[in-house]
C-alpha positions as CSV (number, residue, x, y, z in Angstrom):
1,X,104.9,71.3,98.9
2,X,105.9,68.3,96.8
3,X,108.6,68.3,94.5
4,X,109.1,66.9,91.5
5,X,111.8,65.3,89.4
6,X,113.0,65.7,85.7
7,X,111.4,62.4,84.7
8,X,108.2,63.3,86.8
9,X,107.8,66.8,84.9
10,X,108.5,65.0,81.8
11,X,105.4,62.3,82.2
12,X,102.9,65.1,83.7
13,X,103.7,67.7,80.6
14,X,104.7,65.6,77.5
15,X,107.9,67.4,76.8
16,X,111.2,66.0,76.7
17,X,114.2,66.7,78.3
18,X,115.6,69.7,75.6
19,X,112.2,71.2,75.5
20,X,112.2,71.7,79.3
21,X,115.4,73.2,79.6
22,X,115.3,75.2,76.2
23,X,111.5,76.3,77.4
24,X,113.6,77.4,80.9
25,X,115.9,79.5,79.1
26,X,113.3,81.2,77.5
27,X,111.8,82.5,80.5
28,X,108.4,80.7,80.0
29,X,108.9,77.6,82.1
30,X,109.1,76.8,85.8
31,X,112.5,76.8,86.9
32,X,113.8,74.3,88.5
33,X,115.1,74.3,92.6
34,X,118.1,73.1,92.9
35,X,118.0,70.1,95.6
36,X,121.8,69.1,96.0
37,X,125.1,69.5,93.9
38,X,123.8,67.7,90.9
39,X,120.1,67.5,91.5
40,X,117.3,69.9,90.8
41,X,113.3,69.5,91.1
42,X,110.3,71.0,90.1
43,X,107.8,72.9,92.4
44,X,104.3,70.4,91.5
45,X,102.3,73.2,92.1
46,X,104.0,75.5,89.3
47,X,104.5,72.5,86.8
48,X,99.8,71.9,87.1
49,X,99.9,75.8,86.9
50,X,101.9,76.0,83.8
51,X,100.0,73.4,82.2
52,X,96.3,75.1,82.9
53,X,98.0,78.3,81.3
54,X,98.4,76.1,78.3
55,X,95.1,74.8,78.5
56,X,93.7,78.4,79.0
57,X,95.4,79.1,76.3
58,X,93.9,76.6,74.4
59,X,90.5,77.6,75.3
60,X,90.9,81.1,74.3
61,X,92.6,80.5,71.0
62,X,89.1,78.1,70.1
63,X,86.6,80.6,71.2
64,X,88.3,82.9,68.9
65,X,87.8,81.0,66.0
């Protein structure tokens, strides 16, 4: 399993920083797993599976039109 940091997650989906976190609170992004007293990291696996939902997404919302 490979874990990922803030800046990593930010290069591999595009969002920033307040996007992540607001998309968190929401309940319709990975959360994070916290790693020490003031650092947390991302799961690499959920951060490629979130991203082929959005692509899936994608997909369905063209073959609709």
């Amino acid at each position: 399993m490979i874990i990922m940091r803030l800046t990593d997650v930010m290069f591999h989906t595009g969002l920033g920083r307040s996007s992540i976190y607001k998309f968190i609170a929401a309940g319709t992004f990975p959360k994070p797993v916290p790693l020490g007293d003031r650092a947390v990291g991302w799961v690499k696996s959920e951060i490629e599976d979130w991203i082929m939902d959005k692509i899936e997404d994608r997909d369905k919302r063209l073959a609709a039109s």
